[in-house]
N, C-alpha and C positions, 0 to 999 in steps of 0.2 A: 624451508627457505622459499622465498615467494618467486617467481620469474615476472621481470617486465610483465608480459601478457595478462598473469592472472592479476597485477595488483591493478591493472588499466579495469581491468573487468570489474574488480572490487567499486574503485571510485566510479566506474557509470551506475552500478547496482545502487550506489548509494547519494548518486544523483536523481535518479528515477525513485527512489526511495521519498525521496526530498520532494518532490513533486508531486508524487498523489497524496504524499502528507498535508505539503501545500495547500493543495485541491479540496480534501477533504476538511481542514479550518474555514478554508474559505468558502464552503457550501454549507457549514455551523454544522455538522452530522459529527462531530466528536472533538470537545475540547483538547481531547490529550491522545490521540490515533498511536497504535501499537504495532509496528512490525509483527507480521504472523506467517513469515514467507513458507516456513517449514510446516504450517496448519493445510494439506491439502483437501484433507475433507471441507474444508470451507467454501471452496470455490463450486458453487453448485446457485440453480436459478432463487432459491429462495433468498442466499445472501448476497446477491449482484443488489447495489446500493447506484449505480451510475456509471457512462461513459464518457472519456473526454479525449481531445486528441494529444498525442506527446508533443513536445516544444518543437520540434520539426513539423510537423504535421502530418507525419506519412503514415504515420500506424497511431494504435487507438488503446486507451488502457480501459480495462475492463476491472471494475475496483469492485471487492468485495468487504464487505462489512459487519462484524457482528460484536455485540455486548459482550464486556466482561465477566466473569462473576464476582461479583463484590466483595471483599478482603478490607483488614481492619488495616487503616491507615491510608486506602486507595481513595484520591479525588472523586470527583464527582463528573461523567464526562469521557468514562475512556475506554475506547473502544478497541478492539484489534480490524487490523486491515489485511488484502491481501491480493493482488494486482495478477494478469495475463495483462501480457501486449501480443495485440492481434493488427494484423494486416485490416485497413479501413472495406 
């Protein structure tokens, strides 16, 4: 069973979620951008792809980026992603 608390948490998770999705269409760096929150080895300087500020403006996401591996039926275009939010 969910409590108030955690399902508020869920929908910001998945409005921030929305956002660097957003971001990353709108910079053309991947047609079809993946959720990869639970990939922690990804977050490291080779795959930092860009920084932007959150819709508040007070803090910064730090978006990381990297290719799929290719799979029969997969588009063309889609990447996995993977966000810190850090104080600017």
């Amino acid at each position: 069973m969910k409590t108030f608390s955690r399902l508020k948490e869920g929908i910001l998770d998945d409005k921030m979620d929305k956002a660097v999705s957003d971001e990353i269409k709108k910079r053309k760096l991947a047609r079809f951008p993946i959720n990869a929150t639970d990939d922690y080895k990804m977050k490291n300087k080779k795959n930092l792809a860009f920084k932007f500020p959150t819709p508040s403006g007070e803090l910064m996401f730090h978006v990381y980026l990297r290719k799929m591996a290719p799979s029969k039926g997969q588009p063309k275009g889609v990447m996995a992603f993977n966000y810190d939010i850090e104080d600017k």
